[in-house]
DRENDO-1510 file (C-alpha; in Angstrom, 1 decimal, always signed):
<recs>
REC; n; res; u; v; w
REC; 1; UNK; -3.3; -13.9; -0.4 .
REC; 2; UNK; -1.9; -12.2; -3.5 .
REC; 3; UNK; -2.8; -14.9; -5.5 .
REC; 4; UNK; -6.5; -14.6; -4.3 .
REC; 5; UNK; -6.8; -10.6; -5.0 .
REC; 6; UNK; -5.3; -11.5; -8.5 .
REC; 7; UNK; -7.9; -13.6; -9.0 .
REC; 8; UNK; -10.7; -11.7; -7.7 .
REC; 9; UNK; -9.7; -8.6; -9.9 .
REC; 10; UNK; -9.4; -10.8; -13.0 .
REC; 11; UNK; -13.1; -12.3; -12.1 .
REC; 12; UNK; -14.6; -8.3; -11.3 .
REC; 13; UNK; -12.7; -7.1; -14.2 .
REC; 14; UNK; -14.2; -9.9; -16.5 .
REC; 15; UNK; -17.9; -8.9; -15.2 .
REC; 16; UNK; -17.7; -5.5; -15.4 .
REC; 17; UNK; -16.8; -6.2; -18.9 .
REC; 18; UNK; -19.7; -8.3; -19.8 .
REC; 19; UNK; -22.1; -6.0; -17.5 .
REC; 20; UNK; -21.2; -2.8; -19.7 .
REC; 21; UNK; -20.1; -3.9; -23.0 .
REC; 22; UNK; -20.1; -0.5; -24.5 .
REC; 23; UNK; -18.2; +1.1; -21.7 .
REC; 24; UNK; -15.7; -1.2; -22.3 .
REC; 25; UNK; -15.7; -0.8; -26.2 .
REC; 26; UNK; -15.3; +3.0; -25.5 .
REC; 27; UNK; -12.4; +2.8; -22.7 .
REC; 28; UNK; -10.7; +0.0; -25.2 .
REC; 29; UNK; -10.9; +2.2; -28.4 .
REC; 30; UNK; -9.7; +5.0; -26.6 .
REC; 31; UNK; -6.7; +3.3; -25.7 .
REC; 32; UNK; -6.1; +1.7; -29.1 .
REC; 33; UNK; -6.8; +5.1; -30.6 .
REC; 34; UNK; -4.2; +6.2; -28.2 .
REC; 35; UNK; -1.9; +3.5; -28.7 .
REC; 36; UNK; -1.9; +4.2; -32.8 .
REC; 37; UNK; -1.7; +7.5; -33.1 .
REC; 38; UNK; +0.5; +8.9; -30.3 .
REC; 39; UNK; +3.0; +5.7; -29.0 .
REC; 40; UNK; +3.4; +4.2; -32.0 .
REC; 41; UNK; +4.9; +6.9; -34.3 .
REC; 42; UNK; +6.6; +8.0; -31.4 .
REC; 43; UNK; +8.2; +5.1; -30.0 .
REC; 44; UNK; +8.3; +2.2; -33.0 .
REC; 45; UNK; +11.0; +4.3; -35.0 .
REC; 46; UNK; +13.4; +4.6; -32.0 .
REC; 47; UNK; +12.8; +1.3; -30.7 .
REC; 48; UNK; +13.8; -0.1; -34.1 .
REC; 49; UNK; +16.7; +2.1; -34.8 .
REC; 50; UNK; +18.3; +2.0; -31.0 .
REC; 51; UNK; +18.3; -1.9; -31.9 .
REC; 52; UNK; +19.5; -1.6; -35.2 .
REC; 53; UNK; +22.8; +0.7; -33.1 .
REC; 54; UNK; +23.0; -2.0; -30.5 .
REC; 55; UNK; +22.9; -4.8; -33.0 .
REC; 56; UNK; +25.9; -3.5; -35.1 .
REC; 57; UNK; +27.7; -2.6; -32.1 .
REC; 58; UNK; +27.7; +1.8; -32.8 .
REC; 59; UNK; +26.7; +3.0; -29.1 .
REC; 60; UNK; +30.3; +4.4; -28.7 .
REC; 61; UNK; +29.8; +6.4; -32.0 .
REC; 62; UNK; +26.6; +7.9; -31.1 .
REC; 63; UNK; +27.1; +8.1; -27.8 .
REC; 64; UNK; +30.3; +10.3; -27.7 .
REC; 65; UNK; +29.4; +13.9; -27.7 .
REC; 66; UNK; +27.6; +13.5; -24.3 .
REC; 67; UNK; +29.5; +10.7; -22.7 .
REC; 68; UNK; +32.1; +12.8; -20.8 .
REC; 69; UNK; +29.4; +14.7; -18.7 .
REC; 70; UNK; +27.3; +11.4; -18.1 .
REC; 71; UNK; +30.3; +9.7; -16.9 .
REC; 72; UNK; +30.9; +12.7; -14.4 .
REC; 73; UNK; +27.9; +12.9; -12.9 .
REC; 74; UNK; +26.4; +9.5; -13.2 .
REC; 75; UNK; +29.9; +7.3; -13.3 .
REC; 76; UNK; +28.1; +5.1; -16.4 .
REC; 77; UNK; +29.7; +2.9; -18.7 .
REC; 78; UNK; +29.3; +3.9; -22.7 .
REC; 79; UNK; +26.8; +1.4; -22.8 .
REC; 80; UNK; +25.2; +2.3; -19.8 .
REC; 81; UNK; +25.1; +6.0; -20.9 .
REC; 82; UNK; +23.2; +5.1; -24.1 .
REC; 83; UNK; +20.5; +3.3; -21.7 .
REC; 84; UNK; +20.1; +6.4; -20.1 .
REC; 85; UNK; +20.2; +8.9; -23.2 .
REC; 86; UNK; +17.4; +6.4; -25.0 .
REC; 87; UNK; +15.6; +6.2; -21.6 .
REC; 88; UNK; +15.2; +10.3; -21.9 .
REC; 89; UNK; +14.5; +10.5; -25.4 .
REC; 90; UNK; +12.3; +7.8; -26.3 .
REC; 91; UNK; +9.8; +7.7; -22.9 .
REC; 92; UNK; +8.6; +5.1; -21.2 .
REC; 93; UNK; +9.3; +2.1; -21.1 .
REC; 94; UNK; +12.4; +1.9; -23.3 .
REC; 95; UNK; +15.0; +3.2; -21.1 .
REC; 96; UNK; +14.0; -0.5; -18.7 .
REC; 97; UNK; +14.0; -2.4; -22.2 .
REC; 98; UNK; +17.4; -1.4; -23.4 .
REC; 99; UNK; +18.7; -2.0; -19.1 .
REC; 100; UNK; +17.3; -5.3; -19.2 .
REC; 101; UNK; +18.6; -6.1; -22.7 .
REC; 102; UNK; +22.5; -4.9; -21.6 .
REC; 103; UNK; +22.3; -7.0; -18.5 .
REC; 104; UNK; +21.6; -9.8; -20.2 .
REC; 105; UNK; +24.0; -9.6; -23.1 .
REC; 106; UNK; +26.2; -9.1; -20.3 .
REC; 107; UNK; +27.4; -5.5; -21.3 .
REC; 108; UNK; +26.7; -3.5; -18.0 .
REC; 109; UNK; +27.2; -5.2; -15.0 .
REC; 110; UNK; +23.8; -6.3; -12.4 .
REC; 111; UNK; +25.2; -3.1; -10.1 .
REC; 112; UNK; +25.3; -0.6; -12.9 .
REC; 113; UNK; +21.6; -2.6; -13.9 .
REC; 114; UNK; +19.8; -1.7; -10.9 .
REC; 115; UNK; +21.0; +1.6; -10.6 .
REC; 116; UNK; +20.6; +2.9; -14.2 .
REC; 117; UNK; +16.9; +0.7; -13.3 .
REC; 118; UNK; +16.3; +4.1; -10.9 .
REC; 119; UNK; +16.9; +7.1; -13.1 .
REC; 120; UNK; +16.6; +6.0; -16.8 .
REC; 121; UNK; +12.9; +5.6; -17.3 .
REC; 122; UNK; +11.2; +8.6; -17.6 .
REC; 123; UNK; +8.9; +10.7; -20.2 .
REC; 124; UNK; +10.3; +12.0; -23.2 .
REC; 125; UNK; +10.7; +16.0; -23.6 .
REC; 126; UNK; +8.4; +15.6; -26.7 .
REC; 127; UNK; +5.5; +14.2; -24.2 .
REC; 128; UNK; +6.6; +16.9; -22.0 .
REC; 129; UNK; +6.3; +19.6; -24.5 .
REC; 130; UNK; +3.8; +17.8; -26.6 .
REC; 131; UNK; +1.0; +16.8; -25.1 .
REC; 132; UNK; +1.5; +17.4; -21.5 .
REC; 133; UNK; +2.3; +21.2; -21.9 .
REC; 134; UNK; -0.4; +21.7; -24.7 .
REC; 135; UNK; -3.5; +20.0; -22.0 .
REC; 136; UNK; -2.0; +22.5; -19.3 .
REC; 137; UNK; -2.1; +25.7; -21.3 .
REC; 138; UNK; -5.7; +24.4; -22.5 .
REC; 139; UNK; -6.3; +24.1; -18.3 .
REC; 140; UNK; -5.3; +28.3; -18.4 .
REC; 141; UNK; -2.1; +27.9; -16.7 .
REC; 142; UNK; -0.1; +29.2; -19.0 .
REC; 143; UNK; +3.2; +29.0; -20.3 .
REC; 144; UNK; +5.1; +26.6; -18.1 .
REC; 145; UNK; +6.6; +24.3; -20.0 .
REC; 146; UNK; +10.3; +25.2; -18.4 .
REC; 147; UNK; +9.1; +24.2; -14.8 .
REC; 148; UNK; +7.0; +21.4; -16.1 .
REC; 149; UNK; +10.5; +20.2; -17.9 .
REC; 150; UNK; +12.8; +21.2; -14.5 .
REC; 151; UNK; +10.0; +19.5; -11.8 .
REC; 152; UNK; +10.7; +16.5; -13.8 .
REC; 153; UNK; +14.2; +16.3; -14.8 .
REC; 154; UNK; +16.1; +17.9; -11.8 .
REC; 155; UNK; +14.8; +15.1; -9.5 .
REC; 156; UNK; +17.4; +12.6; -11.0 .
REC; 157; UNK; +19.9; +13.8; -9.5 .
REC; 158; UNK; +18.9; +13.0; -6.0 .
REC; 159; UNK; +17.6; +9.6; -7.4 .
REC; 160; UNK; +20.8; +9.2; -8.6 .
REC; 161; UNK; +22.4; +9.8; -5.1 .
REC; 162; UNK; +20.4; +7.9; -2.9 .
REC; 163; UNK; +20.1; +5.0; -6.0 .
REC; 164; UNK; +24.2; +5.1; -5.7 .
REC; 165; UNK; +23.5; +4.8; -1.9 .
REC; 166; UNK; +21.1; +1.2; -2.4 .
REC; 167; UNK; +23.3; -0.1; -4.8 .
REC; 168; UNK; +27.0; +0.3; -3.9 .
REC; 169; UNK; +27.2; +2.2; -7.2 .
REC; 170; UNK; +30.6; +4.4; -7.7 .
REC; 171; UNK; +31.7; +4.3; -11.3 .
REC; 172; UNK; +32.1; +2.4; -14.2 .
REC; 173; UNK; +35.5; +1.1; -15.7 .
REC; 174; UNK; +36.6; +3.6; -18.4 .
REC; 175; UNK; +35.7; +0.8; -21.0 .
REC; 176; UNK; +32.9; -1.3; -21.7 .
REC; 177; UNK; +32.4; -4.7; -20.5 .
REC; 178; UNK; +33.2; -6.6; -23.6 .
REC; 179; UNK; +30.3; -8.5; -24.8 .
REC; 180; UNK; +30.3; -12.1; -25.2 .
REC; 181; UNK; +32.4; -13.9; -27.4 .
REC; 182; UNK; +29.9; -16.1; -29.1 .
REC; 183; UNK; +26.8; -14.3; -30.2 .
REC; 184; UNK; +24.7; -14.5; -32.7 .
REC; 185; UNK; +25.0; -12.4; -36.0 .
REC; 186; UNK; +22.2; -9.4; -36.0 .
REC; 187; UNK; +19.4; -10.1; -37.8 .
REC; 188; UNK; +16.9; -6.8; -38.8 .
REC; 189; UNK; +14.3; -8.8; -40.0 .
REC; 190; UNK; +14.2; -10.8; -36.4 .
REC; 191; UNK; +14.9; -7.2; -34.6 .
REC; 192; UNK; +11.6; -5.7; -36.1 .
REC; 193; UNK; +9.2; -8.5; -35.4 .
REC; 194; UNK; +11.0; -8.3; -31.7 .
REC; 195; UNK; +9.9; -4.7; -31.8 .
REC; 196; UNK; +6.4; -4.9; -33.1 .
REC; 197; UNK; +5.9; -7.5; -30.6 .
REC; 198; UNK; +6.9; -5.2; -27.7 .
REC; 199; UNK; +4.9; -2.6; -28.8 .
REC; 200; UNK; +2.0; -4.7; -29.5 .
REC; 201; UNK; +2.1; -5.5; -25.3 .
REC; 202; UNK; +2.4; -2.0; -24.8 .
REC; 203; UNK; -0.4; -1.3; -26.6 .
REC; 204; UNK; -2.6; -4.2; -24.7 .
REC; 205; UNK; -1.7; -2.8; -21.7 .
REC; 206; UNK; -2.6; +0.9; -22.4 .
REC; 207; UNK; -5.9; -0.3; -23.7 .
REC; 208; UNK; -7.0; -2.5; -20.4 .
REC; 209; UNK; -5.6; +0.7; -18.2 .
REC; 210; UNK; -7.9; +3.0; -20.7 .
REC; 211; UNK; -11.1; +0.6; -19.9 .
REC; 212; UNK; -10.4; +1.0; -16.1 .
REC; 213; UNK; -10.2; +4.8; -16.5 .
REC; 214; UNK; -13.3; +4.7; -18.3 .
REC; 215; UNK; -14.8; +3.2; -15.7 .
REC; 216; UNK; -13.2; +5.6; -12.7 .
REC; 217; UNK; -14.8; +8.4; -15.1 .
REC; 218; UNK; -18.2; +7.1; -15.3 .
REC; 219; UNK; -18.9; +5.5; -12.1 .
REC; 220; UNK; -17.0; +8.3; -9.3 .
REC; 221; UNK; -19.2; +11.0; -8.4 .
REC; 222; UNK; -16.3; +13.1; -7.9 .
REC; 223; UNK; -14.2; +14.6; -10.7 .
REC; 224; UNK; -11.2; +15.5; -8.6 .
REC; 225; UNK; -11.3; +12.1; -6.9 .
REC; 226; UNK; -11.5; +10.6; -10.9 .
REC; 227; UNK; -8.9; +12.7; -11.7 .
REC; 228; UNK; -6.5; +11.9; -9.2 .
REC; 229; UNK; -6.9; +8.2; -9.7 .
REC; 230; UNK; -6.8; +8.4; -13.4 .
REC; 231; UNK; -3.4; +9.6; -13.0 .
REC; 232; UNK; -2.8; +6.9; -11.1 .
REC; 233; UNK; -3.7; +4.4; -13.5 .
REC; 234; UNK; -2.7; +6.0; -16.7 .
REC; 235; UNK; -0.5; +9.2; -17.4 .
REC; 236; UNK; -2.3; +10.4; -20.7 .
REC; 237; UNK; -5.6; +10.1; -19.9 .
REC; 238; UNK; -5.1; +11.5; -16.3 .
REC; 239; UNK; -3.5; +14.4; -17.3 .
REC; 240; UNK; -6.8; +14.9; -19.6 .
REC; 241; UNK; -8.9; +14.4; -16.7 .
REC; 242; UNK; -6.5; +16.5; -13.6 .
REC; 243; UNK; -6.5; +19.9; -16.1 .
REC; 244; UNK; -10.0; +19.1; -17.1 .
REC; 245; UNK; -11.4; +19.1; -13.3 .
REC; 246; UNK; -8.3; +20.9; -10.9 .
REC; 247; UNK; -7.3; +24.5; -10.4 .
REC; 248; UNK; -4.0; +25.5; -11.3 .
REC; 249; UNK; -2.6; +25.1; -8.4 .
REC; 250; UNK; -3.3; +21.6; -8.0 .
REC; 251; UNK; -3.4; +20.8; -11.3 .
REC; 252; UNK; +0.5; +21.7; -11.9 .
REC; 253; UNK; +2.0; +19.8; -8.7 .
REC; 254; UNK; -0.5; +16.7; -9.5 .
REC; 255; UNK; +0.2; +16.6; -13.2 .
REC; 256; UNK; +3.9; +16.9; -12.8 .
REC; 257; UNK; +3.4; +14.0; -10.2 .
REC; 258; UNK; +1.8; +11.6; -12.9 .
REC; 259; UNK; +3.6; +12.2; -15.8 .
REC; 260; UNK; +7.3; +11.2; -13.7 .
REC; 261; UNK; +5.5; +8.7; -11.5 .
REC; 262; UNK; +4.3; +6.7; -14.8 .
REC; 263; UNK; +1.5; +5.3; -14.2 .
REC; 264; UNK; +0.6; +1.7; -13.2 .
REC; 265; UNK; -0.1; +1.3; -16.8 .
REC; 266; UNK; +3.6; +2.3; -17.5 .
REC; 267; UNK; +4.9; -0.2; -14.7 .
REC; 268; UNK; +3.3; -2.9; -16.2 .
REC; 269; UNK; +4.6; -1.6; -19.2 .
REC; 270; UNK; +8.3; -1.9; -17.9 .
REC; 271; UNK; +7.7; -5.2; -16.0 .
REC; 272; UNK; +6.8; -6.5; -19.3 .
REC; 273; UNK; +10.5; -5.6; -21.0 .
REC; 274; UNK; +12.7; -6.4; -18.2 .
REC; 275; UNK; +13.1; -10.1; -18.6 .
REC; 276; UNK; +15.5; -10.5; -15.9 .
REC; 277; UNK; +14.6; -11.7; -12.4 .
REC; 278; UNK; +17.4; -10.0; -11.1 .
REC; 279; UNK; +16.0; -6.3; -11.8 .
REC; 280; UNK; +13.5; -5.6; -9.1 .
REC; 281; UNK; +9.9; -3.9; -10.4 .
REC; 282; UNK; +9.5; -3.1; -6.8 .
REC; 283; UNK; +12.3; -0.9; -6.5 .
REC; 284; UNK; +11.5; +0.4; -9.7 .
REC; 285; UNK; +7.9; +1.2; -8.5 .
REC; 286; UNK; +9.2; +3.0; -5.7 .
REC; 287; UNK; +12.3; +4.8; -7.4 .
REC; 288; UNK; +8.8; +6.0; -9.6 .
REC; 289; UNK; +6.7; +6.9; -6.5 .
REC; 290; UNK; +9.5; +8.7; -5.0 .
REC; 291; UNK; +10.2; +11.0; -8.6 .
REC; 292; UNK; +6.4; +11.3; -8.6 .
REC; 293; UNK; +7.0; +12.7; -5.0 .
REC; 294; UNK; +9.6; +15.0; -5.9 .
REC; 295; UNK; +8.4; +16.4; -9.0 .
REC; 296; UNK; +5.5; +17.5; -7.2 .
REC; 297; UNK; +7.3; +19.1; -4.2 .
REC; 298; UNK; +9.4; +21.1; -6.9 .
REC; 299; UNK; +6.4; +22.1; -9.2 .
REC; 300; UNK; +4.9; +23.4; -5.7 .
REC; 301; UNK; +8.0; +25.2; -5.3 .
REC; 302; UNK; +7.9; +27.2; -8.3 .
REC; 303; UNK; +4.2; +28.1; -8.4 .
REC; 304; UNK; +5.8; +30.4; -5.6 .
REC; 305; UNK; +8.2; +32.3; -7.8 .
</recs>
């Protein structure tokens, strides 16, 4: 059954392609113009220089001034603190990239994995404060990038609860797992091309995710329905489209929704950088619809005050 909706989508997807060629070309350089001027400048550098702190083994250094109240209230590793840290920072999807990449070089263990899996992949404060804020003061709501930042952050916590909860997850050893004996030496020159590729399949996916929207744009009658579903689909062009077409509000609760659900094109995003059967994209995808869930009850909540 799965199989045969995969392939029907693939074979509708393919025809709507061919049927409106310049649809296409429009949702696909909107994406690529996306992709270039927003993700990469914004994610390349860290990805490359989180890599480069991995590689010649400085997460302790950097990682120190904030490792005491992580351990507190998250019970993380040093390693697994710098997942989290670089998962805040740096946005979707690298907080999954760097899990993925400790559980395989073996230094967090699968438990710590799948909970930091839960509550390290989130947007960045600069997409927050950036873009996101910028599109919602355009909408006329004002100054709120505060409860924009708190409808989105605060949620973590109870993530990190009821993650604790599914997991079995307590706390982490007061040292690292030390990594494997045998490795091999880091290379920056293989680190980079590692990097470009990853971003180069971020940058695929954004673009097919930006023809779909396209297509939700012209084709729905109904701009709130668009909207919503844009959201859905893609974070940065839904937000366009929910303060474009919703009152304040909606638009708040809805927008604060998107931006910590993800997206579907972020989950592909992250399913793409895991590379490890043993991290589950379906408990990430509902860890994500549940902070989507949240963050919208909370932004709710202070549109009251």
């Amino acid at each position: 059954m799965k199989k045969s909706v995969g392939r029907l989508l693939a074979v509708l997807f393919l025809l709507f392609l061919i049927l409106n060629p310049s649809l296409s070309a429009k949702g696909a350089a909107d994406g690529l113009a996306l992709w270039g001027n927003a993700v990469v400048p914004a994610l390349l550098p860290f990805m490359i220089g989180t890599g480069v702190v991995v590689g010649l083994q400085a997460t302790d250094l950097l990682i120190r001034p904030v490792f005491p109240i992580l351990k507190r209230f998250f019970g993380l590793s040093s390693d697994g603190a710098f997942v989290m840290v670089c998962g805040l920072l740096c946005g979707y999807p690298m907080g999954a990239k760097l899990d993925g990449e400790f559980l395989n070089g073996g230094r967090i263990s699968l438990r710590q994995s799948r909970y930091l899996l839960a509550i390290c992949s989130h947007p960045s404060p600069m997409f927050l404060l950036g873009y996101t804020a910028a599109q919602l003061k355009e909408a006329g709501t004002g100054n709120c990038a505060l409860p924009l930042l708190a409808s989105v952050y605060l949620p973590i916590f109870l993530l990190s609860f009821l993650s604790k909860k599914r997991y079995g997850w307590t706390s982490a050893p007061t040292k690292n797992i030390p990594p494997p004996s045998k490795t091999a030496p880091f290379s920056f020159d293989r680190h980079m091309m590692s990097s470009f590729e990853t971003m180069i399949r971020i940058g695929g996916y954004i673009m097919l995710f930006s023809i779909a929207s396209a297509y939700l744009e012209h084709f729905l009658s109904s701009p709130v329905v668009s909207a919503v579903l844009m959201g859905i689909l893609e974070i940065t062009t839904g937000i366009r489209a929910l303060c474009a077409s919703m009152p304040t509000k909606a638009c708040l609760p809805l927008t604060a929704a998107a931006v910590s659900f993800g997206g579907l094109s972020g989950i592909f995003q992250v399913k793409s950088v895991l590379k490890n059967p043993e991290l589950s994209i379906r408990d990430y995808v509902l860890w994500k619809c549940l902070h989507g869930v949240l963050s919208g009850i909370l932004m709710t909540i202070f549109l009251r005050f």
